[in-house]
Backbone as CSV, one residue per row, in Angstrom:
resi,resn,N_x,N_y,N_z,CA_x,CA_y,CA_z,C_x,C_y,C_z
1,UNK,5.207,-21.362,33.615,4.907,-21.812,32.235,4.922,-20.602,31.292
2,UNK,6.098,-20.853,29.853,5.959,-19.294,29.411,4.584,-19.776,28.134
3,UNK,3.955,-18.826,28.337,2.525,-18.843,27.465,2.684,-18.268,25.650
4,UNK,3.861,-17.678,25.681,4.360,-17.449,24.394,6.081,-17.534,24.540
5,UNK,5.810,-18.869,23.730,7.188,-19.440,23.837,7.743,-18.942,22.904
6,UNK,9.652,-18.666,23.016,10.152,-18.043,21.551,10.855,-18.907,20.579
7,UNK,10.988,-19.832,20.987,11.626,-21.414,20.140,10.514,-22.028,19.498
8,UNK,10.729,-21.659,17.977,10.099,-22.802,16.861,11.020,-24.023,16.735
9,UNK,9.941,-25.209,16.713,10.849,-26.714,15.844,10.874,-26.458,15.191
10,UNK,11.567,-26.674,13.608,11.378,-26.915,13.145,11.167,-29.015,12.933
11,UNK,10.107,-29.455,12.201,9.745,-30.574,11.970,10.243,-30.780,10.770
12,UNK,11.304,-31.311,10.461,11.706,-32.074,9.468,11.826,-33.728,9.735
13,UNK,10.927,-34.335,8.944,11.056,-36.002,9.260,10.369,-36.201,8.284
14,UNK,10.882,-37.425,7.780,10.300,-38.206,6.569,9.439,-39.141,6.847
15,UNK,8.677,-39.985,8.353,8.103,-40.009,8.788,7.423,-39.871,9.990
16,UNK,5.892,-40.198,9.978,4.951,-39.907,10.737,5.288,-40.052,12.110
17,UNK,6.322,-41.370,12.277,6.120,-42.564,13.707,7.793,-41.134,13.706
18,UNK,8.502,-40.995,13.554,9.369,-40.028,13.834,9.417,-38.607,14.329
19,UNK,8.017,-38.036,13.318,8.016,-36.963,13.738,7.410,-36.721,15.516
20,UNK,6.286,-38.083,15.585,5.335,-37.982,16.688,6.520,-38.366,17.689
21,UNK,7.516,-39.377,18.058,8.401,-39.294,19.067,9.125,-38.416,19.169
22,UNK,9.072,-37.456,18.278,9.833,-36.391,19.228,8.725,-35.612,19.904
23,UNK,7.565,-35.052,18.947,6.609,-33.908,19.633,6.154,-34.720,21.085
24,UNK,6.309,-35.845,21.409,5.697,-36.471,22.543,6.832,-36.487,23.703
25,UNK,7.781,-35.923,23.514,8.651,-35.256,24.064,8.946,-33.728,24.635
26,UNK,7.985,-33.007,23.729,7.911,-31.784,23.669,6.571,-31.670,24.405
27,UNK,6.528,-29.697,25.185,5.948,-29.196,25.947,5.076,-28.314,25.261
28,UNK,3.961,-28.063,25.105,3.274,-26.620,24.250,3.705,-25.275,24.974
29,UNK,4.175,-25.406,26.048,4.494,-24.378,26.868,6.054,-23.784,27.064
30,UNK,6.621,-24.649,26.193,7.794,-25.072,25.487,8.116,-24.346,24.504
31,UNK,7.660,-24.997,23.821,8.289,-24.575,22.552,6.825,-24.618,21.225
32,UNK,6.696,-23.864,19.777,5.699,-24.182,19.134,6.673,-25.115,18.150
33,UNK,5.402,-24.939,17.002,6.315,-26.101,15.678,5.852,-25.423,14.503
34,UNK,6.749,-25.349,13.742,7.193,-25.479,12.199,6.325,-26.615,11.557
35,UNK,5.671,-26.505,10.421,5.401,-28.140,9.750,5.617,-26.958,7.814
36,UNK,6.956,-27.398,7.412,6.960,-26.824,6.270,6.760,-28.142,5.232
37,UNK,7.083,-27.758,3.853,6.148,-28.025,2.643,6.671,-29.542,2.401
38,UNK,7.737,-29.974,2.842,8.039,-31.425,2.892,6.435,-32.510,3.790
39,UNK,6.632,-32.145,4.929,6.016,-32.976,5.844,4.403,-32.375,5.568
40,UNK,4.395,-31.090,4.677,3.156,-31.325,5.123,2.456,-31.911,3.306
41,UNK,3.475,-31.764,2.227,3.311,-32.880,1.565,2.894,-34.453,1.560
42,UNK,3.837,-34.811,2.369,3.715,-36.046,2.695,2.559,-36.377,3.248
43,UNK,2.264,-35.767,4.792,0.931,-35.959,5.796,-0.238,-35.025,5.546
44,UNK,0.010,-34.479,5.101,-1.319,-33.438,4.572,-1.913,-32.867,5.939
45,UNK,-3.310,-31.962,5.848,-3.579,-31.381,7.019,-4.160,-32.092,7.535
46,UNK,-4.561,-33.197,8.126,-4.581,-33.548,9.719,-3.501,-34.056,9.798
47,UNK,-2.350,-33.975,9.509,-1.072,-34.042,10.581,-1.082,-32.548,11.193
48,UNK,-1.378,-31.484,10.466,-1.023,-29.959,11.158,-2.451,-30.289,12.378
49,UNK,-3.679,-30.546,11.980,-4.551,-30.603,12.808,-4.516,-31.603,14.135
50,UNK,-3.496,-32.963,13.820,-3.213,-33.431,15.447,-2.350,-32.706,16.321
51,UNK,-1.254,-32.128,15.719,-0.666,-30.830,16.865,-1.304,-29.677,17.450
52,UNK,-1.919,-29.276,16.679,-3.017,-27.912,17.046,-4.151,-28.941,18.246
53,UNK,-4.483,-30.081,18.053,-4.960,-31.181,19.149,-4.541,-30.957,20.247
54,UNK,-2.990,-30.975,20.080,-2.302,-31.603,21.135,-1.805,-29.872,21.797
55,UNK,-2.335,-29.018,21.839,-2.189,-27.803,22.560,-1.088,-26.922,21.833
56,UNK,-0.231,-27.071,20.561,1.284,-26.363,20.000,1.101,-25.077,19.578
57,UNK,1.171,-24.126,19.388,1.056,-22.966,18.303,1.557,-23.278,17.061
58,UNK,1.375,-23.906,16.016,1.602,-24.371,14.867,2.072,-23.363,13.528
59,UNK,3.307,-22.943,13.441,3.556,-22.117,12.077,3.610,-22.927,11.415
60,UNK,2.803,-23.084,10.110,2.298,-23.334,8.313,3.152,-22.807,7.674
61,UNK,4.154,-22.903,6.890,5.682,-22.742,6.635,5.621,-22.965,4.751
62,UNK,3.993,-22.652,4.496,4.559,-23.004,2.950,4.790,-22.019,2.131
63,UNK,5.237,-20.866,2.429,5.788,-19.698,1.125,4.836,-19.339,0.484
64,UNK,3.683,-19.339,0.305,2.977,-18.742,-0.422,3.096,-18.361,-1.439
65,UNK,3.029,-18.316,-2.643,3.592,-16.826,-3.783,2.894,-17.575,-4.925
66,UNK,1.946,-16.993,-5.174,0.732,-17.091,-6.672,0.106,-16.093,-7.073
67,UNK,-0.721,-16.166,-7.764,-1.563,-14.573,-7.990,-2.324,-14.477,-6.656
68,UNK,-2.555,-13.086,-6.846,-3.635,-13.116,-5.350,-4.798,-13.546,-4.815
69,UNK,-5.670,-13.789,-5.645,-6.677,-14.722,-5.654,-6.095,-16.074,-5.032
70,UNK,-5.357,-16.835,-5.786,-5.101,-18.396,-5.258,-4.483,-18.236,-3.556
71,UNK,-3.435,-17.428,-3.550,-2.877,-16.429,-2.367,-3.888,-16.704,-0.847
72,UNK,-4.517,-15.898,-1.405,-6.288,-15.530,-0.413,-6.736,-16.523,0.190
73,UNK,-7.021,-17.470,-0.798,-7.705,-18.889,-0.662,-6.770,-19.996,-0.022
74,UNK,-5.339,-19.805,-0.191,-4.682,-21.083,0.414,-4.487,-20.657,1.920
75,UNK,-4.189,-19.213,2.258,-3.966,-18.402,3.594,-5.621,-19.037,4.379
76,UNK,-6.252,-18.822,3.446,-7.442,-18.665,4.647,-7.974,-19.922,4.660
77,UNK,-7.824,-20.987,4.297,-7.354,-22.867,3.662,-6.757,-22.965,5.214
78,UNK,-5.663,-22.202,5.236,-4.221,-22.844,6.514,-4.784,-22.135,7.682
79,UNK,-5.369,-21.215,7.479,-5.997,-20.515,8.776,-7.085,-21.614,9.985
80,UNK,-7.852,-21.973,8.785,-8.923,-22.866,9.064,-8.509,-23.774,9.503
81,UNK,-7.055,-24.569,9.425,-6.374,-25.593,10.517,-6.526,-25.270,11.408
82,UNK,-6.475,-24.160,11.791,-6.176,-23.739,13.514,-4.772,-23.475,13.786
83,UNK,-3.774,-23.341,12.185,-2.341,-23.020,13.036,-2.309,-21.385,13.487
84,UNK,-1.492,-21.284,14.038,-1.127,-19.939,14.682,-0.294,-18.666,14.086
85,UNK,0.337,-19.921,12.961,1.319,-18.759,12.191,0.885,-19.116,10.262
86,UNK,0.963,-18.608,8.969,1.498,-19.121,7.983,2.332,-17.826,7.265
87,UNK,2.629,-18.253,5.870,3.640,-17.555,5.507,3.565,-17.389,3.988
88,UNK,3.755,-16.459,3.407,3.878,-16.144,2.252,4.891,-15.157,1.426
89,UNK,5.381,-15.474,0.126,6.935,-14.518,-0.336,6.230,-13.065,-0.459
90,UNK,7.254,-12.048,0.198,6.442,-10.711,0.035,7.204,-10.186,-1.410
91,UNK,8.143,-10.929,-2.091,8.203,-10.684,-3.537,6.705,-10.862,-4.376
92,UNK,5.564,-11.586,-4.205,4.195,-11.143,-4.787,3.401,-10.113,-4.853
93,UNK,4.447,-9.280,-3.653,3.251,-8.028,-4.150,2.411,-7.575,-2.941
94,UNK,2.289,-6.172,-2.897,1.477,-5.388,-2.297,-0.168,-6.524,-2.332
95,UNK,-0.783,-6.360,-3.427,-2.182,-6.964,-3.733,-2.208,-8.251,-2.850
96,UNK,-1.339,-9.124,-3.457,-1.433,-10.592,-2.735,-1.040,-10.081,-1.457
97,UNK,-0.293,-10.011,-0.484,-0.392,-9.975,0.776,-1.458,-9.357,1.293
98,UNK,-2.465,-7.941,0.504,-3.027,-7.377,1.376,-4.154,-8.464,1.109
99,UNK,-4.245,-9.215,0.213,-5.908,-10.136,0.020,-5.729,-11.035,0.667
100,UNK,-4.326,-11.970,1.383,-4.196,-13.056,1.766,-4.662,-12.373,3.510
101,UNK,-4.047,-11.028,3.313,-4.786,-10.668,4.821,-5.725,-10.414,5.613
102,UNK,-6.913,-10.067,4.206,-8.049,-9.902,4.232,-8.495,-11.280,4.578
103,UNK,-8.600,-12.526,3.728,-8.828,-13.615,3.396,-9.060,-14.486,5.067
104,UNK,-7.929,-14.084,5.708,-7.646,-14.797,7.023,-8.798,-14.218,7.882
105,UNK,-8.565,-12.491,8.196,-9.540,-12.111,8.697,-11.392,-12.181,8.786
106,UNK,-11.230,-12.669,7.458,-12.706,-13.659,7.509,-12.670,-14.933,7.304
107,UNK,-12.000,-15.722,8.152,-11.940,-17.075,7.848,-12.609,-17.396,9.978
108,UNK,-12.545,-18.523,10.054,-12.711,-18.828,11.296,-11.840,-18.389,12.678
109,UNK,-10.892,-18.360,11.867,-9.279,-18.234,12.782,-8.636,-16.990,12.454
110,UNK,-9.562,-16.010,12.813,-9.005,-14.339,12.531,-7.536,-13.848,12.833
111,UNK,-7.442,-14.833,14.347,-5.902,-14.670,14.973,-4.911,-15.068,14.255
112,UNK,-5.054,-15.820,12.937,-3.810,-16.361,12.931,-2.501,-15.343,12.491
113,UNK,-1.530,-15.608,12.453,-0.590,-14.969,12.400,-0.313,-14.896,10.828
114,UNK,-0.126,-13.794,9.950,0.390,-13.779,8.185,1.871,-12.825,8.453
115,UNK,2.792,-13.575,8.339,3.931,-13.398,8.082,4.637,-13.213,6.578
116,UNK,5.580,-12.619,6.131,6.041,-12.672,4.737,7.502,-13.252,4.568
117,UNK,8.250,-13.870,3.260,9.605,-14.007,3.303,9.937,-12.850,2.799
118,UNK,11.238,-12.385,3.395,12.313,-11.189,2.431,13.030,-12.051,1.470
119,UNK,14.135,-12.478,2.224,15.151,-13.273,1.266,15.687,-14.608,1.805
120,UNK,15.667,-15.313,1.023,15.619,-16.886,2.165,17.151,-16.742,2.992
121,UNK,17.121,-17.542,3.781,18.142,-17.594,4.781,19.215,-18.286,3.994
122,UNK,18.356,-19.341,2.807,20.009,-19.739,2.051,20.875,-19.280,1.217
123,UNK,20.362,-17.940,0.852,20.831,-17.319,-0.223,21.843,-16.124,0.320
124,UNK,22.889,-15.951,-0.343,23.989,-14.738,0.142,23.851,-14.288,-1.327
125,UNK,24.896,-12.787,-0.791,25.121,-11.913,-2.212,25.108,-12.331,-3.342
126,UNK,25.797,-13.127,-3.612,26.220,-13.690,-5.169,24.772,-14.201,-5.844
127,UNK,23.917,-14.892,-4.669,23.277,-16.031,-5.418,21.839,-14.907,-5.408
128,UNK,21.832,-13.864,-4.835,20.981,-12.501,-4.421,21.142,-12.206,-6.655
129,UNK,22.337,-12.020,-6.428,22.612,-10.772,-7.523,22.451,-11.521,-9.053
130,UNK,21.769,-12.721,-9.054,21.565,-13.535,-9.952,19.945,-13.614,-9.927
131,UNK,19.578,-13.116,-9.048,17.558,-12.960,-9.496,17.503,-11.470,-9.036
132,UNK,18.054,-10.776,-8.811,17.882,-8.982,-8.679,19.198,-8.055,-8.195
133,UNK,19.651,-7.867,-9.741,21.029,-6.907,-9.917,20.938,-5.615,-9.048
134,UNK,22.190,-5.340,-8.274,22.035,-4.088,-7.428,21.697,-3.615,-6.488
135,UNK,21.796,-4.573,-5.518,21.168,-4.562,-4.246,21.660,-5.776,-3.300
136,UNK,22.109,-5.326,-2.422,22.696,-6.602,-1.189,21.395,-7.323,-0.700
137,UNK,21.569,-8.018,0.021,20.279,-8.954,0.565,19.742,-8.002,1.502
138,UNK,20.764,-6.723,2.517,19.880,-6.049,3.779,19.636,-5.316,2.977
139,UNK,19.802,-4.972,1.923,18.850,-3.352,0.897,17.210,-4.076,0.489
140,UNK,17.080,-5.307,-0.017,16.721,-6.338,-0.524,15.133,-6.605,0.764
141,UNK,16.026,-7.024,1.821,15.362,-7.512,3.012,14.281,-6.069,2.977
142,UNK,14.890,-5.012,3.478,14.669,-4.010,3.945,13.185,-3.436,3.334
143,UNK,14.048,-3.827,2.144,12.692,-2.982,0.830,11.480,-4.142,1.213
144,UNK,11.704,-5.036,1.501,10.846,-6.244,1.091,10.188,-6.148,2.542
145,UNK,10.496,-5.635,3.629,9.906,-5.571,5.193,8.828,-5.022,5.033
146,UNK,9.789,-3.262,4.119,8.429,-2.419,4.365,7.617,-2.601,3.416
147,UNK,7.331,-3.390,2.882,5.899,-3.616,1.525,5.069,-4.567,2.374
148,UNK,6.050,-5.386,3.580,4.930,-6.183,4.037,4.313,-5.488,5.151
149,UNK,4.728,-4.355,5.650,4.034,-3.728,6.930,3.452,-2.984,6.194
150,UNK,3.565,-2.021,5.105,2.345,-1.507,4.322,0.820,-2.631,3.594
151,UNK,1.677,-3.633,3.606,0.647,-4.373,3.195,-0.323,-4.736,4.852
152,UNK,0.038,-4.990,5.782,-0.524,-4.849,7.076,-0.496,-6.463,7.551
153,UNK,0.561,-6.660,7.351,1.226,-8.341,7.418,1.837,-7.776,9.413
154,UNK,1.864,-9.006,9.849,2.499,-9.075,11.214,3.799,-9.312,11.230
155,UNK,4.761,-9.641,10.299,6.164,-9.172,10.634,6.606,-9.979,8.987
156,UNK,8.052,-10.280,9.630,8.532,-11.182,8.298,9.018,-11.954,8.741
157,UNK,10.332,-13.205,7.969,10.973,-14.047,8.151,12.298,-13.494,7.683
158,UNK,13.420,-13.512,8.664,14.249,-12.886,7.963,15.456,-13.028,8.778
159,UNK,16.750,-13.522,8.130,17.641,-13.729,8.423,18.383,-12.947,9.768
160,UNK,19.228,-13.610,10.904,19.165,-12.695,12.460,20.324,-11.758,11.994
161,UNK,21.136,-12.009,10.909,22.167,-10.708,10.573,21.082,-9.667,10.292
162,UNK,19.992,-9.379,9.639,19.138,-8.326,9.217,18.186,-8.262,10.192
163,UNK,18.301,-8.956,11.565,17.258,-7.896,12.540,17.726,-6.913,12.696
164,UNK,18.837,-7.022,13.272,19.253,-5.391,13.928,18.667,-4.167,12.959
165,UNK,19.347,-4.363,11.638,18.773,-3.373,11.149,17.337,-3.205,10.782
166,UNK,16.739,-4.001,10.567,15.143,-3.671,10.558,14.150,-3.526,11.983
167,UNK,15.270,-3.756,13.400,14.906,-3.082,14.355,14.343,-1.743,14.314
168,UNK,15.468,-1.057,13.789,15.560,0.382,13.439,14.193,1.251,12.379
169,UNK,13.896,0.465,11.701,12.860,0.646,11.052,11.603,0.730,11.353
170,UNK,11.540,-0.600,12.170,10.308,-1.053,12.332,9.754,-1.614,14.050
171,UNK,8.797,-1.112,15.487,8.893,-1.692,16.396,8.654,-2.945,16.552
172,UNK,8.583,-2.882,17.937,8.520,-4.323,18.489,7.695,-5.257,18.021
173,UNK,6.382,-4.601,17.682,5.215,-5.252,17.649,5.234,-6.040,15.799
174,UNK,6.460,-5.314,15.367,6.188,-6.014,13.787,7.251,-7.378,14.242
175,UNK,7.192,-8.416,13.834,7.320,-9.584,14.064,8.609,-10.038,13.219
176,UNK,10.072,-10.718,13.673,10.626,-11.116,12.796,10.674,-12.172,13.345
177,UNK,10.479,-12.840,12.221,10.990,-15.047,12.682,12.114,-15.008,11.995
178,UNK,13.098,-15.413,12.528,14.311,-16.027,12.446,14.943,-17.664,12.507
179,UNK,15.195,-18.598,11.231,15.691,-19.278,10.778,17.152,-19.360,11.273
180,UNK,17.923,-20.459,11.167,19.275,-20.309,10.954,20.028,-20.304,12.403
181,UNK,19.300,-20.301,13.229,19.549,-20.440,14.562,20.647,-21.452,15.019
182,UNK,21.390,-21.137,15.551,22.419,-22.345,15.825,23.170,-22.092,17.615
183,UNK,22.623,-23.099,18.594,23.761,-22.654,19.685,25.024,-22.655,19.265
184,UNK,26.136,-22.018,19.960,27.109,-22.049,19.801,28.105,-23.449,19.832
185,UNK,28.827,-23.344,18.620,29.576,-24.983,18.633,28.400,-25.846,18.075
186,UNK,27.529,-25.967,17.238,26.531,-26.773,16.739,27.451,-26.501,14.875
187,UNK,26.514,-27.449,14.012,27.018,-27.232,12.951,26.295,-25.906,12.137
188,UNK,26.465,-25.481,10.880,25.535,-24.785,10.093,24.681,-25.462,9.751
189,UNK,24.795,-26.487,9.316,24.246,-27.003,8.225,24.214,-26.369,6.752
190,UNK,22.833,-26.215,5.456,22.805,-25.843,4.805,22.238,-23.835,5.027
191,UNK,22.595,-23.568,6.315,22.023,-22.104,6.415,23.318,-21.158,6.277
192,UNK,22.929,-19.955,5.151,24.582,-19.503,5.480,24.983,-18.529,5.947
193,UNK,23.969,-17.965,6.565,23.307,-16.789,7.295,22.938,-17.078,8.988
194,UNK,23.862,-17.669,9.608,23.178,-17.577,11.209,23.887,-17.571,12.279
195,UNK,23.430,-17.317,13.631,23.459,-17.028,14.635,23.013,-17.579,15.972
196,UNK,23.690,-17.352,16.816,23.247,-17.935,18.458,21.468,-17.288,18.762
197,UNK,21.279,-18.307,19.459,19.904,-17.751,20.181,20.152,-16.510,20.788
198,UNK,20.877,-16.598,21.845,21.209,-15.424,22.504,22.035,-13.797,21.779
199,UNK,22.230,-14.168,20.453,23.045,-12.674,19.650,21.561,-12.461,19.149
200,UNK,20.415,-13.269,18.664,19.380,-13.353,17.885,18.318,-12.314,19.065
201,UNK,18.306,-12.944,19.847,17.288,-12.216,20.789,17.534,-10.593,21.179
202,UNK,19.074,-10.746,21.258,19.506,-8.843,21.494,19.182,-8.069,20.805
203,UNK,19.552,-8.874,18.991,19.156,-8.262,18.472,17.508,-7.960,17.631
204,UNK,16.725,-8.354,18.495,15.522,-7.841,18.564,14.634,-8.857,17.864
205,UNK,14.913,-10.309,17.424,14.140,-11.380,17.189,13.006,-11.234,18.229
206,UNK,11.945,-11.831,17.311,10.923,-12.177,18.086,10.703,-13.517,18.241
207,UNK,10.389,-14.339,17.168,11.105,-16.272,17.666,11.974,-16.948,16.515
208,UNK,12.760,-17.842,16.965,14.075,-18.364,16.677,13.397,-19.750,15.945
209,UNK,13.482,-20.017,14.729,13.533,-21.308,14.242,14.666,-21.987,14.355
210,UNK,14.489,-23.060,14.857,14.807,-24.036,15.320,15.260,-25.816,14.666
211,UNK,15.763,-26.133,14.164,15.420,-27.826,13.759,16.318,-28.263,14.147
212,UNK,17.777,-28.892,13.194,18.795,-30.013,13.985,19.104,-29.728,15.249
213,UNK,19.782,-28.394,16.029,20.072,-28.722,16.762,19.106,-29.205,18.063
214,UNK,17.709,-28.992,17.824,17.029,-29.829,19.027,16.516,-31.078,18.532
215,UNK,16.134,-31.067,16.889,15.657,-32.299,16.837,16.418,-33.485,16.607
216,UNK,17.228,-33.204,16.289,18.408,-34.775,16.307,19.358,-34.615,17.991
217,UNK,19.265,-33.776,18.716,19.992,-33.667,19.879,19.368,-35.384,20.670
218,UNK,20.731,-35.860,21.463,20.566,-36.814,22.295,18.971,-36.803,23.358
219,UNK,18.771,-35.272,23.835,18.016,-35.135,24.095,17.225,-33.699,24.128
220,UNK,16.204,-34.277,23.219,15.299,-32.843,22.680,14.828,-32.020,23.990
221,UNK,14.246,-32.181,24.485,13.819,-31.756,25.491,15.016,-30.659,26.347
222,UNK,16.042,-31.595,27.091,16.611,-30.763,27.987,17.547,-29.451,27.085
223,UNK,17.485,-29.769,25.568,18.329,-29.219,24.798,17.480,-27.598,24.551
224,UNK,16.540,-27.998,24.780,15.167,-27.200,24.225,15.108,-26.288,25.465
225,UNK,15.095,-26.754,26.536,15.438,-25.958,27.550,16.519,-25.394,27.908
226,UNK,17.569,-25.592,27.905,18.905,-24.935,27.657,18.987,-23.665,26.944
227,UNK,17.896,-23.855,25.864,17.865,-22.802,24.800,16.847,-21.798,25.665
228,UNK,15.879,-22.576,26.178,14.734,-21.378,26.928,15.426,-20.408,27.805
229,UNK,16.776,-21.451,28.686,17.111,-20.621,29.554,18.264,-19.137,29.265
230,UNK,18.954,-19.568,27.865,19.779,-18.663,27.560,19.309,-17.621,27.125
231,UNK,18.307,-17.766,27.160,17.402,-16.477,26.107,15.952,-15.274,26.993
232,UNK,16.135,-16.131,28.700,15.098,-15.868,29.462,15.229,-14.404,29.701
C-alpha cells in the first residue's frame, strides 16, 4: 500500500451522485483528490469533509489571492476541513503567503500542506505577455517559485515543462504539483502545457494532477493503476 500516493483526481462533476461513483471506486492508498472552486461551489465544505471521512488526502484547489488578512482567514477556514493540501496565487505577495502560512500553523490542522500558483497551466507566451510584458512564463514561473519558498510555502503548482528547471533551483523537499498530465495518446484537452506521467516524474514532479484521463476512463480504477505502475 503506497502511503503517499503521487496521482491527484482531479474532481470535476456537476453532480454529487457522480462525483461519489467514481470516489467509491477509488482507493485512499491510491490515489488523493482535487475538489477545485466549481464543485466546491456547488457542495460546499462537507462535501470536502465526507472525503477527508472516507480516508483521501484532499487538495483545496481554490487560488487564493486577496489582501492578506482575508488570505489568512480562508487558508486557515480550508485547513480546519482536514484537507491535506490548499492553494493560493503567489502573484499576492510576499505578506499574503507568509500570513496565510502563519494562519494554518495555528489553526487545528498545522500539517496541512500551503502551496502557491506561478502561472496557470492554461496560459502560454502570448497570453503571459498580455498581463506582464518581458518575461516568458519559465522567467515568470521561476521568479514566482522563489517568493514562495522565501515566503516559507511547501512548493508550487506549476506546469511539468518548468520542473526541470526549477529542479535546479530548488530541492526535493520544495514541492511541485503538476496539472496537465496526460498518458500518452490521451487528448489535451483545454491544457496547453503538458506531459506524460512518466517525462513528469523524471523530471522531478512531486504529484501529477490528474482528471479526464482517469475520470471519464471506461475504467477509473485499473486506469489509475496503470498510471501507479508507470511511475513506480
Amino acid at each position: 500500500m503506497n502511503q503517499d500516493p503521487k496521482v491527484i483526481i482531479a474532481l470535476d462533476f456537476d453532480t454529487k451522485d457522480a462525483a461519489m461513483r467514481l470516489i467509491e471506486q477509488l482507493d485512499p492508498a491510491e490515489c488523493k483528490l482535487k475538489v477545485g472552486k466549481e464543485m466546491f461551489t456547488l457542495f460546499g465544505p462537507e462535501f470536502v469533509k465526507a472525503l477527508v471521512a472516507k480516508g483521501f488526502d484532499v487538495f483545496l484547489d481554490l487560488k487564493f489571492h486577496d489582501i492578506p488578512n482575508t488570505v489568512a482567514k480562508a487558508c486557515k477556514a480550508a485547513a480546519e476541513l482536514g484537507v491535506w493540501m490548499v492553494n493560493v496565487h503567489a502573484s499576492g505577495g510576499l505578506e499574503m503567503m507568509q500570513k496565510a502560512k502563519q494562519a494554518i500553523a495555528q489553526s487545528v490542522n498545522p500539517g496541512t500542506k500551503l502551496i502557491a500558483v506561478t502561472v496557470l497551466t492554461s496560459m502560454n507566451a502570448e497570453q503571459l505577455a498580455q498581463v506582464v510584458t518581458g518575461v516568458s512564463p519559465a522567467e515568470q514561473v521561476t521568479k514566482l517559485a522563489a517568493l514562495t519558498q522565501q515566503a516559507g510555502l511547501d512548493g508550487v503548482v506549476c506546469s511539468a515543462q518548468e520542473a526541470k528547471l526549477l529542479r535546479k533551483h530548488f530541492s526535493p523537499e520544495f514541492l511541485l504539483v503538476t496539472p496537465g498530465i496526460r498518458p500518452a495518446g490521451t487528448e489535451q484537452g483545454d491544457q496547453k502545457r503538458v506531459m506524460t506521467p512518466e517525462m513528469a516524474m523524471q523530471d522531478g514532479v512531486s504529484y501529477l494532477v490528474m482528471g479526464r484521463p482517469i475520470t471519464q476512463a471506461d475504467d477509473p480504477l485499473a486506469t489509475l493503476k496503470q498510471v501507479n505502475k508507470s511511475i513506480a
